[in-house]
C-alpha positions, 0 to 999 in steps of 0.5 A: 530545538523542537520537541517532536514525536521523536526527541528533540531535534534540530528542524531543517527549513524541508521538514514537514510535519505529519499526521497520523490518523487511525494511529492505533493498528497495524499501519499505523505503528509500521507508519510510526516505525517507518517516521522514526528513520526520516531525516525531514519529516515530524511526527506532530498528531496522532489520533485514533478512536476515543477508546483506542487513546493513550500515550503511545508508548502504553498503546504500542510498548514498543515505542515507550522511551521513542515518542513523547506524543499521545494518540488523541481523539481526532479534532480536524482544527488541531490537526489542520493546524498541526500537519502537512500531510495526514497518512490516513489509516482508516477503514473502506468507507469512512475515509471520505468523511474526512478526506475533503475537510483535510484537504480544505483545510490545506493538508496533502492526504495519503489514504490506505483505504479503498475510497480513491482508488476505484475510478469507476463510482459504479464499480466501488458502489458495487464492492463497498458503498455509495460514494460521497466525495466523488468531487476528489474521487476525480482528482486522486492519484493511485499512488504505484509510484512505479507506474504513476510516478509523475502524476503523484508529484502533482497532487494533493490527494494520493490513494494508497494501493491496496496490499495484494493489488501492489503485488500482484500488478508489480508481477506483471506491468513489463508484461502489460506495458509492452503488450506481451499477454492477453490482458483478458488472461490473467488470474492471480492467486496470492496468500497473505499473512495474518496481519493482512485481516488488521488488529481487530480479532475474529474467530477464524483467525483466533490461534487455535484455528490459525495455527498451521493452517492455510485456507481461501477466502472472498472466493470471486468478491474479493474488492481488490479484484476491481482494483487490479483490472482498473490498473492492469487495464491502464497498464496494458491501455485496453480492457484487462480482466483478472480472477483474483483468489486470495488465501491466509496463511499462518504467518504474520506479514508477507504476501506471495503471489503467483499471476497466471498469463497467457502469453501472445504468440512469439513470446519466449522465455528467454526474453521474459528476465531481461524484459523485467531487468530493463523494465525495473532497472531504476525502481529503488524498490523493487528487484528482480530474482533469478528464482522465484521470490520468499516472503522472509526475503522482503520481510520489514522491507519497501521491496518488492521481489519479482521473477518471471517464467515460461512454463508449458505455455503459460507465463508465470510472475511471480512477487514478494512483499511485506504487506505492511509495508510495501503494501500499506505504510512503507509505500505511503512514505514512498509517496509521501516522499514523491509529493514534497520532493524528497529522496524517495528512499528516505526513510525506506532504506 
């Protein structure tokens, strides 16, 4: 008997313990959430800024009488030591400060931030910050499980895709896959709940100016939009260009995205559902409707709801998914999952 981040427990020779760093947000508390329903993983560390520490349950009162640990000051030696893997939820730039110290130190890193997923130095200089960890830069895995299933269960770093990339790709990789549209395309246009700006509060999304409302933002710089034409590009094995366009609307989580193609010529449309049905027809996570998806269908959920259709020439695909969860905590698990061999709906169903 052990006394975990749940309660006591009988640990099986599989159970790995997991860290948590940045365990005071959003993905955060989804990741906590989320390590509850695993039958082989221990939460043992959690940890977050020094003014954002305390015994979880007084952080998020939703876990008082769930989870016995507290959310600490980071100290990497306590961690190392602690830990298998840490799920990294820190910011864009800060990430790399302390991914090649956990990864010396013999920890496998999850990183929800940006900072591993661009290929391209150039590219993620240009939409973020110099780069100074370009040595595991090399070596990361983007982890879409469902394109680079493989290549996760190799590796010790995985990046975490970004909420609106996962969406967006997922609409259209049978497309790219088999060569069906121009890649030089696509444009996507998705709206996310208000969640997807995290815990730190601002103005615009102060209630008053949220409520009922609906607007653009990172109108042509948005840093997701590299991110989809690297993947895309990979995906359709040539050069991919995409226009990305991103709005908030007043709800708390979900992202729909609609992806606008132009499709090679002899593409019809009754060959776009069963296309996707073979295409996905083994992916645990992700289902495709016979009508376009909701955000309330995949809310609190690891799915990821897609449709395709024909329409005046153009193809439209459309996608659902919480972006907390399949855009953000619930695909770390999955990931996590995949690294140590693991069922990879454990914990997810």
């Amino acid at each position: 008997m052990i006394l975990t981040g749940k309660m006591p427990v009988l640990r099986s020779a599989l159970m790995i313990r997991v860290a948590i760093i940045g365990a005071s947000g959003y993905t955060g508390a989804e990741s906590i959430r989320i390590l509850f329903r695993h039958a082989e993983a221990e939460l043992t560390y959690l940890t977050a800024l020094p003014e954002e520490c305390g015994p979880v349950g007084e952080v998020f009162p939703e876990f008082r009488g769930r989870c016995r640990l507290d959310i600490e000051p980071l100290d990497l030696d306590k961690l190392s030591q602690s830990a298998d893997v840490a799920l990294c939820c820190l910011p864009h730039k800060v990430s790399m400060g302390f991914v090649p110290k956990l990864l010396a130190a013999g920890v496998k890193v999850i990183d929800f931030s940006a900072d591993y997923r661009i290929r391209d130095v150039q590219v993620y200089e240009k939409y973020y910050q110099p780069h100074t960890d370009q040595a595991n830069l090399a070596k990361a895995v983007y982890g879409l499980p469902e394109l680079f299933r493989d290549q996760i269960k190799g590796t010790d770093l995985v990046a975490n895709p970004g909420c609106f990339p996962t969406g967006a790709i997922l609409a259209i990789a049978p497309l790219l896959k088999q060569g069906l549209i121009d890649p030089g395309s696509i444009i996507v246009s998705s709206v996310t709940g208000a969640s997807g700006a995290g815990k730190n509060p601002s103005a615009k999304f102060h209630f008053p100016n949220m409520n009922e409302n609906l607007f653009p933002y990172g109108i042509g710089v948005h840093r997701h939009m590299p991110e989809m034409e690297q993947i895309a590009g990979e995906a359709a094995e040539t050069k991919a260009t995409v226009l990305f366009q991103p709005h908030v609307g007043c709800f708390d989580r979900g992202i729909l995205s609609t992806v606008y193609c132009q499709p090679k010529q002899g593409v019809k449309a009754e060959q776009l559902l069963p296309l996707y049905q073979d295409f996905y027809q083994n992916e645990p996570f992700v289902q495709v409707g016979k009508t376009a998806p909701a955000v309330k269908d995949v809310a609190g959920t690891n799915y990821c709801h897609v449709f395709p259709a024909l329409v005046k020439g153009r193809i439209l695909a459309f996608s659902a998914i919480d972006n907390l969860v399949k855009g953000a905590s619930g695909q770390a698990i999955q990931n996590m999952n995949i690294l140590f061999g693991f069922e990879e709906t454990m914990g997810l169903k």
